[in-house]
C-alpha positions as CSV (number, residue, x, y, z in Angstrom):
1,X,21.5,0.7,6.0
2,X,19.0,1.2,3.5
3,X,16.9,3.8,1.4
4,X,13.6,2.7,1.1
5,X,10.6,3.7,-1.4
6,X,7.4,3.2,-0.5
7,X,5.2,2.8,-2.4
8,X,1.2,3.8,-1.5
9,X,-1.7,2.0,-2.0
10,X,-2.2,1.1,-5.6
11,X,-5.6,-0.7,-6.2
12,X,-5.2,-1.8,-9.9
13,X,-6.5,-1.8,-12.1
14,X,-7.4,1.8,-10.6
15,X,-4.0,3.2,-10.7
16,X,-2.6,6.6,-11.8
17,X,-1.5,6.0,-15.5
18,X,1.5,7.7,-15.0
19,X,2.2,7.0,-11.4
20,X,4.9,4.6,-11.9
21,X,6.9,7.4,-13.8
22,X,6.1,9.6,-10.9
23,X,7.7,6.5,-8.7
24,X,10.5,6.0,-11.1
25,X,11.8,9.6,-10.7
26,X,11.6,9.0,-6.7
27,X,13.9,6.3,-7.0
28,X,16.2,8.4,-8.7
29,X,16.0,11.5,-6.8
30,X,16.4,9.7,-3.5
31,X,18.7,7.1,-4.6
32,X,16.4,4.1,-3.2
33,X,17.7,0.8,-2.5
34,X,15.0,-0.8,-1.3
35,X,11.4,-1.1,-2.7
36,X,8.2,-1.8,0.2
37,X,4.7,-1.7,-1.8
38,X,2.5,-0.8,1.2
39,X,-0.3,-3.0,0.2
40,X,-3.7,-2.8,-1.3
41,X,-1.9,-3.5,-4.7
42,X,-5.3,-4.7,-6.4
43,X,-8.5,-3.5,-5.8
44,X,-10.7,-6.5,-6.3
45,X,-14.0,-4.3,-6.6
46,X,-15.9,-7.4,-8.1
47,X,-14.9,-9.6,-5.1
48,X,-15.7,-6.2,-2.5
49,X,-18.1,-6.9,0.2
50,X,-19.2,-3.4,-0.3
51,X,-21.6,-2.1,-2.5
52,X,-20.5,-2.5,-6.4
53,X,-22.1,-0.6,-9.2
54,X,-23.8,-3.0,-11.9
55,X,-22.2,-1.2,-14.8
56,X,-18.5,-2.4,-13.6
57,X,-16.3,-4.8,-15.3
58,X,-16.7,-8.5,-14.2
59,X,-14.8,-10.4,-12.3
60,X,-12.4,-11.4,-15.2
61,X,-12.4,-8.3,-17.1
62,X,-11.3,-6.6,-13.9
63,X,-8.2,-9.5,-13.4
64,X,-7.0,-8.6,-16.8
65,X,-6.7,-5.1,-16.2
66,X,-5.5,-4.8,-13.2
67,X,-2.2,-7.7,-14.2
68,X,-1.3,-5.4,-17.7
69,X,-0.8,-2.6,-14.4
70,X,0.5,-4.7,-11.6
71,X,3.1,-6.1,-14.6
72,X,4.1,-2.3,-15.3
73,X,4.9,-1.8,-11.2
74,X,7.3,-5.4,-11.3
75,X,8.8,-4.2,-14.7
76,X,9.8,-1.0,-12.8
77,X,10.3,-2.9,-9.5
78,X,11.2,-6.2,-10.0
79,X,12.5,-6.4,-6.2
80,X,9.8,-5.6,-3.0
81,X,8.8,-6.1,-0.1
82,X,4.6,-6.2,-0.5
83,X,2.3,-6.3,2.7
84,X,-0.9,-7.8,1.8
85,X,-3.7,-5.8,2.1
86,X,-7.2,-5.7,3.0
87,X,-7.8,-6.3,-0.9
88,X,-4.8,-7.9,-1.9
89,X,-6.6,-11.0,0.3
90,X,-10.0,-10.7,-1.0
91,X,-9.9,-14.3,-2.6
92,X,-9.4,-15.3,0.8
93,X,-11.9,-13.5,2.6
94,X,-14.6,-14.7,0.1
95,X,-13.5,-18.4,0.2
96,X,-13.3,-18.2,4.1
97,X,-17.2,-16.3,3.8
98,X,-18.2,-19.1,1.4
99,X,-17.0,-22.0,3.2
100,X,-13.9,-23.0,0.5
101,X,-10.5,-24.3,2.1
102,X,-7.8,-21.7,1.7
103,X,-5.5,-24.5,0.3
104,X,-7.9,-24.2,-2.8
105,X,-7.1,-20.5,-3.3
106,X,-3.9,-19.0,-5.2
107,X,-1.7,-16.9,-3.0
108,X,-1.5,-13.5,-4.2
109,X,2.1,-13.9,-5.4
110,X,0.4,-16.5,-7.7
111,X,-2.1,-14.6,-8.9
112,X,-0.4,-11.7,-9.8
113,X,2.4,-13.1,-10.9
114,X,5.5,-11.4,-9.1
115,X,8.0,-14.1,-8.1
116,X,10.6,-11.4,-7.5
117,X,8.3,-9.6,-4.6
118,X,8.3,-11.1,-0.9
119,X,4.8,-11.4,0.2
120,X,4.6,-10.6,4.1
121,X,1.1,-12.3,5.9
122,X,-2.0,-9.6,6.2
123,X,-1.5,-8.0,9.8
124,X,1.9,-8.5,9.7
125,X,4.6,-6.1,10.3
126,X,8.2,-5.5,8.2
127,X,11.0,-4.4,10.2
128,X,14.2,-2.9,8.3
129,X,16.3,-0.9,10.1
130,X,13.9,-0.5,13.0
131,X,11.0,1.1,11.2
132,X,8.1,-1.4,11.5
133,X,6.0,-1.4,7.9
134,X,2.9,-2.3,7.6
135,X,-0.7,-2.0,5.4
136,X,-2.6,-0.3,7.9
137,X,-5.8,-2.2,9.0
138,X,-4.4,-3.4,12.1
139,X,-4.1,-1.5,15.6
140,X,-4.5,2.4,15.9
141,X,-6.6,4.2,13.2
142,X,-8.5,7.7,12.4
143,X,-6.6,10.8,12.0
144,X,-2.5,10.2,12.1
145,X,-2.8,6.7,12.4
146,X,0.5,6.3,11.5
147,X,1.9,8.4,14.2
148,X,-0.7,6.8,17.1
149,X,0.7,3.3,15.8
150,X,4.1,4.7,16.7
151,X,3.5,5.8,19.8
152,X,1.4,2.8,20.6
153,X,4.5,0.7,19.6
154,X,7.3,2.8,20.5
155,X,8.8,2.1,17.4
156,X,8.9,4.6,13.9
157,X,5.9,3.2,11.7
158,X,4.8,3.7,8.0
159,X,1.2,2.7,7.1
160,X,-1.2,2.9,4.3
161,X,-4.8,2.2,3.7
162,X,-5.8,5.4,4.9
163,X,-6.0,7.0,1.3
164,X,-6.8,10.6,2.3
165,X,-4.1,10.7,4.5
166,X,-0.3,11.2,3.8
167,X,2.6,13.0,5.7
168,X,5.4,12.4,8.4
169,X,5.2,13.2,11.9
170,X,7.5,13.4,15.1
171,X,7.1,12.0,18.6
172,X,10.0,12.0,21.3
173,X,10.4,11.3,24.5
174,X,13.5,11.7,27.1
175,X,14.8,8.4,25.2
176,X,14.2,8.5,22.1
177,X,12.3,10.2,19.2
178,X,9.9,8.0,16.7
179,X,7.9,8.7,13.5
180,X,4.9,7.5,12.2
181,X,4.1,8.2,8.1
182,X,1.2,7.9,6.4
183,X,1.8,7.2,2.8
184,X,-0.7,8.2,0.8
185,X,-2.0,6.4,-2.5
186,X,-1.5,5.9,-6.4
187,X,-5.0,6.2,-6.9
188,X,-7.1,7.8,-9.8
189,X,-10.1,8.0,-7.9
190,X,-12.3,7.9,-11.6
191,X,-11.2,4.7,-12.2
192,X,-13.9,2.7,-10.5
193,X,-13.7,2.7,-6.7
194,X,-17.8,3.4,-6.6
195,X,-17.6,2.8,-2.5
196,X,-15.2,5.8,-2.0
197,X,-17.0,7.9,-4.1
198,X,-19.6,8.9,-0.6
199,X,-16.6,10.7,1.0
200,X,-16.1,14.2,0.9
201,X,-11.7,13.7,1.3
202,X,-9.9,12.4,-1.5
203,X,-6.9,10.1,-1.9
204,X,-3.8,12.0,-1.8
205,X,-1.3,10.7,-4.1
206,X,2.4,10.2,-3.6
207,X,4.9,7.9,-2.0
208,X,7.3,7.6,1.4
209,X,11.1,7.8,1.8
210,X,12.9,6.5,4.5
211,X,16.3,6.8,4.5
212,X,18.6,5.2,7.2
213,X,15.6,4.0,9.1
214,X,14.6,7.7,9.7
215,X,18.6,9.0,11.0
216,X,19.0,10.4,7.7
217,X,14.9,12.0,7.4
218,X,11.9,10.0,6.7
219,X,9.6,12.4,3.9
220,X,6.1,11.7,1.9
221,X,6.5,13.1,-1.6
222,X,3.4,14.0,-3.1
223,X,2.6,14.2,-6.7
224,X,1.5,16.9,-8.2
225,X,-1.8,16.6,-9.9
């Protein structure tokens, strides 16, 4: 069975500088045999269809950046298990918004250049060892999202995408007992981002552990700012 890092929300080029250190040391400590990027790996502010400040990068400046950090997380992972986000797929969403064939746009593997990661389909779910993973913008949301999704499903669930929360939490039954994780980020919040910058709550930083698909604990580590 396996040990599993998770790894939160990452939204290059706006990641932590030294958050893959922080997720190198996870590894370690836990012993980790399997890596799951929980999505959201790039931002994609210029492609957003939110708001984006004038002063940012363009398009391509933006690309650039983000790779040199995307290539630091495959150096340090070279193996995962990545579920597409909300703005991993923004190339899509645009083309699909703009009237262009999707056979005309690069998957995201493509793009970002990580032939060792296994790209699983936005709204999809990863099952290993019974523990469903998945981004996060599908089914139950709001406060514990992760554990309603887990109750919803009956099955233990670890999410993403909702960056100001992180933590584990329990539900059983008379059968069985479930848990649903929220995974936090690897966000530096400074580095662009201008549509979060209106809410009050902050990303909270860290990473998820699984271990045994939850019969040996399943824990968010946080990291310390």
């Amino acid at each position: 069975m396996a040990r599993v890092l998770v790894i939160g929300d990452t939204h290059c080029p706006a990641m932590r500088d030294d958050y893959v250190d922080f997720l190198r040391a996870q590894r370690k400590a836990w012993k980790t045999n399997v890596t799951v990027h929980i999505g959201d790996l790039v931002d994609w502010n210029m492609l957003s269809f939110h708001e984006r400040d004038p002063a940012s990068d363009s398009a391509g400046l933006e690309y650039k950046k983000a790779l040199a950090q995307v290539k630091t997380l495959t150096k340090a992972f070279p193996k995962a298990v990545c579920m597409t986000g909300n703005h991993d797929c923004l190339p899509q969403r645009q083309a699909v918004a703009n009237q262009i064939p999707s056979m005309l746009i690069k998957a995201p593997g493509k793009i970002w250049e990580t032939p060792g990661w296994n790209w699983r389909p936005r709204y999809s779910t990863y099952d290993i060892d019974g523990v469903k993973y998945c981004h996060g913008d599908r089914g139950k949301g709001g406060i514990m999202a992760g554990l309603k999704n887990a109750k919803e499903n009956f099955h233990s669930w670890v999410q993403g995408h909702t960056h100001s929360q992180a933590g584990v939490w329990w539900f059983a039954n008379e059968s069985a007992c479930v848990f649903g994780m929220n995974t936090g980020t690897g966000v530096d919040q400074k580095k662009g981002m201008f549509y979060g910058q209106k809410y009050n709550a902050r990303s909270i930083v860290g990473c998820g552990v699984v271990l045994e698909g939850g019969k040996e604990g399943a824990f968010f580590e946080p990291m310390q700012l």
